[in-house]
C-alpha positions as a Python dict, from the first residue, in 0.01 Angstrom:
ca = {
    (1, 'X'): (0, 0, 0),
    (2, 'X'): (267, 231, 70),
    (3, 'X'): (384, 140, -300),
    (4, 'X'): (87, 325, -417),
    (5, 'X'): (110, 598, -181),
    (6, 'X'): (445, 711, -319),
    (7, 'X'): (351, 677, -661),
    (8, 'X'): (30, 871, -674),
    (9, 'X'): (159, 1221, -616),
    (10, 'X'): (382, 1150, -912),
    (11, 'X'): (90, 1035, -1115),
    (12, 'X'): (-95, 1334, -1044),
    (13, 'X'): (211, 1611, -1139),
    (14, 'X'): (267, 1364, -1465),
    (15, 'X'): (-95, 1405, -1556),
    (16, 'X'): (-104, 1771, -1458),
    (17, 'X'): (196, 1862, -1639),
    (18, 'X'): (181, 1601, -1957),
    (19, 'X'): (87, 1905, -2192),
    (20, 'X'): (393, 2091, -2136),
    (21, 'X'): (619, 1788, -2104),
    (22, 'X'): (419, 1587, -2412),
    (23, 'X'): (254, 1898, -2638),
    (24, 'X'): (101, 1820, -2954),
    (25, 'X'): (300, 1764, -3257),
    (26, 'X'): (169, 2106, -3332),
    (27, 'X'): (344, 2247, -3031),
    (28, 'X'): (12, 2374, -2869),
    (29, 'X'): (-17, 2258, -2477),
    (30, 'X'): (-373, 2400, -2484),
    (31, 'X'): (-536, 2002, -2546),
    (32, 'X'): (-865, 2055, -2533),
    (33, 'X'): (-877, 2294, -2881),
    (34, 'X'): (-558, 2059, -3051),
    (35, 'X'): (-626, 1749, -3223),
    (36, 'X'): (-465, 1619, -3592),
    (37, 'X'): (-531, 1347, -3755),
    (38, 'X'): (-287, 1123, -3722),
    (39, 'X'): (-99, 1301, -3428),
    (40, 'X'): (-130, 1106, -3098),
    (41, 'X'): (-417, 1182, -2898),
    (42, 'X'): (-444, 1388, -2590),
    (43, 'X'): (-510, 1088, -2390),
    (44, 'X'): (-228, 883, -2554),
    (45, 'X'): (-57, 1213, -2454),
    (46, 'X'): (-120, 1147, -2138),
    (47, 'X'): (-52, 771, -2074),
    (48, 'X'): (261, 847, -2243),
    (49, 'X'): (335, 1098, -1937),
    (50, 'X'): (228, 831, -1709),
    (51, 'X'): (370, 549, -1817),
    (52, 'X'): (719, 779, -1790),
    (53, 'X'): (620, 846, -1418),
    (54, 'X'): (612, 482, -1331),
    (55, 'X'): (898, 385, -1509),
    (56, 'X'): (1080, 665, -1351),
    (57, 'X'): (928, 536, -1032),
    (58, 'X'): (1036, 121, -1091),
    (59, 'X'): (1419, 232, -1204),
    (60, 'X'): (1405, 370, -866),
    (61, 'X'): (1316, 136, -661),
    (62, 'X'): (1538, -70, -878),
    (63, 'X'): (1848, 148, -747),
    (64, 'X'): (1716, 92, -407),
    (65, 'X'): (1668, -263, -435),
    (66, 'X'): (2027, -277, -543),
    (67, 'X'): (2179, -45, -270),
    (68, 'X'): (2003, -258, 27),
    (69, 'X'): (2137, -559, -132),
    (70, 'X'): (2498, -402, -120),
    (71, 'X'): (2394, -298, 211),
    (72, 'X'): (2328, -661, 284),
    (73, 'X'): (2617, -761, 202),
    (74, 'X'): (2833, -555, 342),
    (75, 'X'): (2657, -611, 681),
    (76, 'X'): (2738, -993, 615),
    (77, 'X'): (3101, -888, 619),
    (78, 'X'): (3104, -718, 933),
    (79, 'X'): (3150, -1014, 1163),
    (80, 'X'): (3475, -1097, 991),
    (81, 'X'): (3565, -782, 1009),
    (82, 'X'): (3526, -760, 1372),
    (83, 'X'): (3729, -1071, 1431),
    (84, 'X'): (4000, -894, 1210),
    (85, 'X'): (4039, -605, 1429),
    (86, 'X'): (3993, -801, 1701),
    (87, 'X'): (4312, -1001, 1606),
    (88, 'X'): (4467, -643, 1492),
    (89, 'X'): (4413, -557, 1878),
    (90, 'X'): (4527, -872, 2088),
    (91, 'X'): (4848, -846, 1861),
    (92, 'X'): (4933, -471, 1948),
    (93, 'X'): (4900, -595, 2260),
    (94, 'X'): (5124, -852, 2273),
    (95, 'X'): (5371, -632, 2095),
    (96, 'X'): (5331, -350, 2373),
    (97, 'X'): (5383, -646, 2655),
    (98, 'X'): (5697, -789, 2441),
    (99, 'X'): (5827, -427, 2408),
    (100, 'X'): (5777, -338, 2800),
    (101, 'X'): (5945, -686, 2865),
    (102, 'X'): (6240, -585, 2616),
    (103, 'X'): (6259, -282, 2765),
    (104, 'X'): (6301, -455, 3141),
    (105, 'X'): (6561, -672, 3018),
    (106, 'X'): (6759, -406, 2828),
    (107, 'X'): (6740, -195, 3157),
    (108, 'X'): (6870, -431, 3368),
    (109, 'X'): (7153, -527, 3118),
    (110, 'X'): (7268, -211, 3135),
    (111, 'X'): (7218, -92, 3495),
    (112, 'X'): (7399, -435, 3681),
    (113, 'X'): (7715, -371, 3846),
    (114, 'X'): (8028, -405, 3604),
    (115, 'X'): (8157, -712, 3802),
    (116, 'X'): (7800, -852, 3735),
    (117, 'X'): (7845, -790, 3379),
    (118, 'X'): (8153, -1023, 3410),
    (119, 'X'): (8010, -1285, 3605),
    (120, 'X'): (7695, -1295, 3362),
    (121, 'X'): (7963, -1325, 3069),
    (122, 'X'): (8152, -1620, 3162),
    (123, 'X'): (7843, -1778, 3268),
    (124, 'X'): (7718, -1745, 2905),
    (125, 'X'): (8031, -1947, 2816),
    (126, 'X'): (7962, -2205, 3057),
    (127, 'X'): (7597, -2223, 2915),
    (128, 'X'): (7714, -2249, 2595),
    (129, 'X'): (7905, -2520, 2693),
    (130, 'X'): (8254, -2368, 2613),
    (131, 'X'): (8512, -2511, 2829),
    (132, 'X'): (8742, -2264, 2965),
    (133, 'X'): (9029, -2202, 3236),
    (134, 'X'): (9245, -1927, 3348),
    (135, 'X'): (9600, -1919, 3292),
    (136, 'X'): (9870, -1840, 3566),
    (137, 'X'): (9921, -1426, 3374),
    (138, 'X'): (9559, -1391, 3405),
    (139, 'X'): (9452, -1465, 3040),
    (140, 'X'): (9087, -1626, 3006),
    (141, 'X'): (9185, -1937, 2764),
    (142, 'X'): (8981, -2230, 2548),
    (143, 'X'): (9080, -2612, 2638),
    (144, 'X'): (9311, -2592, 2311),
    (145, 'X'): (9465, -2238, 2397),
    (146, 'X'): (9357, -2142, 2033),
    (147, 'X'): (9169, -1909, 2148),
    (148, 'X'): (9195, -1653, 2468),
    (149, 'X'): (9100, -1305, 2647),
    (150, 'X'): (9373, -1124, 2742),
    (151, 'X'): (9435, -750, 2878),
    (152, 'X'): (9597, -505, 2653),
    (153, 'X'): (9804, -287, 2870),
    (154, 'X'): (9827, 3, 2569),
    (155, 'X'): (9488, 51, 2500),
    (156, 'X'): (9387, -55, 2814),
    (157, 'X'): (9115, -287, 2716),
    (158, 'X'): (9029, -682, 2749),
    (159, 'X'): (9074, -817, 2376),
    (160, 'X'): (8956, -1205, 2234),
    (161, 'X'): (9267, -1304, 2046),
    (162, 'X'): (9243, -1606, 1795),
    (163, 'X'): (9584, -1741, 1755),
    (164, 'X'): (9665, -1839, 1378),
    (165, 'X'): (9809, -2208, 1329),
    (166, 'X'): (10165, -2214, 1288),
}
């Protein structure tokens, strides 16, 4: 019913304008004086006008029909969506709680006591399973003495020296 509704007023301006927008072939828009034989009559005229107004009318419900069902389907994509940015979300997370833990461990590597530091290094060798002892000068040496730390009194630093195979 509410079909109807919407098309009546258009009905009503198509039939009430039809002589200006369909005059005769004579170009007169006064119908009730015009008629030719052979010209259309006024009331072909005026289904003509009509018959415009309700095609005018179904294209557009046509272009509605079309944009709910684009609507439609869109709204079927939302869920996904959702679930997407849901992911998106849980992941920044993570990365924030990786970055804070990063930062922990980067702020502790760098604010232990030197001596720490040195402690915490040749523990990493004995993780790594690298067998080491220290030599009677002080040098830090491999099983097979091919390799060794040793203290470089010039530039006053500790150096790893690889010695080359005679």
């Amino acid at each position: 019913m509410s079909e109807r509704n919407d098309l009546r007023p258009r009905l009503v301006e198509a039939l009430g304008n039809a002589s200006k927008t369909h005059p005769c072939t004579c170009g007169s828009t006064t119908w009730s004086t015009c008629y030719h034989q052979g010209a259309p009559s006024n009331d072909e005229r005026r289904a003509t006008a009509v018959l415009e107004a309700v095609d005018s009318y179904i294209d557009e419900e046509k272009r509605k029909t079309v944009d709910m069902a684009a609507l439609l389907r869109d709204a079927e994509r939302i869920p996904a969506l959702t679930a997407k940015v849901e992911r998106a979300e849980e992941q920044t997370e993570q990365a924030r709680r990786i970055a804070v833990e990063l930062e922990n461990q980067v702020a502790q590597l760098t604010s232990t006591d030197p001596w720490q530091r040195a402690v915490d290094g040749l523990n990493a060798l004995v993780d790594a399973g690298v067998g080491f002892w220290i030599e009677s000068d002080g040098h830090i040496s491999n099983p097979t003495g091919s390799e060794h730390i040793e203290y470089d009194r010039e530039t006053e630093r500790w150096q790893l020296v690889h010695d080359e195979e005679a």
